[in-house]
N, C-alpha and C positions, 0 to 999 in steps of 0.2 A: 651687320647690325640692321636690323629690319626697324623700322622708324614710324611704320603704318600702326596704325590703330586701328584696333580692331573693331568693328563692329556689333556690340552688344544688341540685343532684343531687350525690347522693354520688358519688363515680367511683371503682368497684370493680372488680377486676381477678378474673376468675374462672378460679380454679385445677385445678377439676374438668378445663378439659379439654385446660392446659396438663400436669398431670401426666402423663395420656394421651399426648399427643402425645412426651414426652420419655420414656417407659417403652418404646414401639414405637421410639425411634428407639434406645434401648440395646441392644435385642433386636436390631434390622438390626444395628448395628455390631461385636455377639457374634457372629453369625452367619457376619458376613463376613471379618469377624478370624483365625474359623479354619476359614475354606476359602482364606483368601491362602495361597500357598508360599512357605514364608519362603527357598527356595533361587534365589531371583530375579536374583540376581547369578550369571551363568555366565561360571566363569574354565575355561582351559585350563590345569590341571595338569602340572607338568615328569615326564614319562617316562625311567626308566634304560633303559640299554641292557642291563644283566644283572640278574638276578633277586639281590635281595639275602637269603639265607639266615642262616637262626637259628645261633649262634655253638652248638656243641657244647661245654658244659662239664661235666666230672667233678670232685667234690668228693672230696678226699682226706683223711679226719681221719687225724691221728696224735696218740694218746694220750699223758697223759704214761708210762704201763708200758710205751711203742714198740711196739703194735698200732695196723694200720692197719686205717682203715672206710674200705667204700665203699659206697655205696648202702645203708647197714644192715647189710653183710655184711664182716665180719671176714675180711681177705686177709694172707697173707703177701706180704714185697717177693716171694719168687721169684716169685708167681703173678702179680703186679700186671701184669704187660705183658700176658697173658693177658685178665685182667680189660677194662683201660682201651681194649685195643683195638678190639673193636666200635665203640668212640663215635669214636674218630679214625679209623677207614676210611670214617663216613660221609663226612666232609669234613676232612680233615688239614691244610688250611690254616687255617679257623676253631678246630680243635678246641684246649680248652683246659683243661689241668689246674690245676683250685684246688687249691691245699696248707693247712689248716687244721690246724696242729699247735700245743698249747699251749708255752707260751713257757719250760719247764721241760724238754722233750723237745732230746736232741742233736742238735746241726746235722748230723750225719753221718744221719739219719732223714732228716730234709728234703732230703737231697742226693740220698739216694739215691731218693728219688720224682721230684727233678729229671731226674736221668738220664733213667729211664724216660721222663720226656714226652718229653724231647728222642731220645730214640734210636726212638719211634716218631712223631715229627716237630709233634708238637703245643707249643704255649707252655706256657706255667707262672708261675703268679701264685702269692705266697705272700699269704694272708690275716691282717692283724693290726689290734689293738684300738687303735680310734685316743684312745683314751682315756690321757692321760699322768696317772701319780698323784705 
């Protein structure tokens, strides 16, 4: 019966040159990360057949004293059709007059800027506060 003990070896795991190894393999994988193109999926996009253009719209304020603004500039109705026109010959089908009059100003104000869009052929949206009190 032998009664010695044996002598084990520690069994150590040396870190020095795992850390190495895993710090170069972070660096490769940074590197190649952003040289991938991330656009790698190539789809064929749907084409029109007409070119779709920017909707032409003109903001109309009417105050509550019934002066109208447009672009900053203080218009009478009689000049408005003057005014507005430039923007609806660019394209009279898109073009579109916002109406932004407060809620104190006479519906005959309002109307009568409706005309206008309509008799040089553009729409006419009226703008109001979606807020109910």
């Amino acid at each position: 019966m032998n009664l010695r003990r044996r002598l084990k070896g520690h069994q150590e795991l040396h870190a020095g040159a795992l850390n190495d190894i895993l710090f170069i393999l972070l660096f490769f994988f940074l590197i190649v990360s952003t040289l991938a193109n991330p656009n790698v999926i190539k789809l064929s996009q749907p084409k029109a057949k007409s070119d779709t253009k920017a909707k032409q719209t003109v903001i109309v304020n009417i105050k509550p004293t019934g002066e109208y603004i447009i672009n900053g500039k203080q218009v009478k109705i009689e000049e408005m059709t003057a005014f507005i026109q430039p923007y609806v010959q660019k394209d009279s089908t898109q073009a579109t007059v916002a109406i932004n009059a407060d809620k104190t100003v006479p519906l005959e104000n309002v109307v009568a800027v409706m005309r206008v869009a309509r008799d040089l052929g553009a729409r006419s949206t009226l703008l109001v506060d979606t807020k109910v009190k």
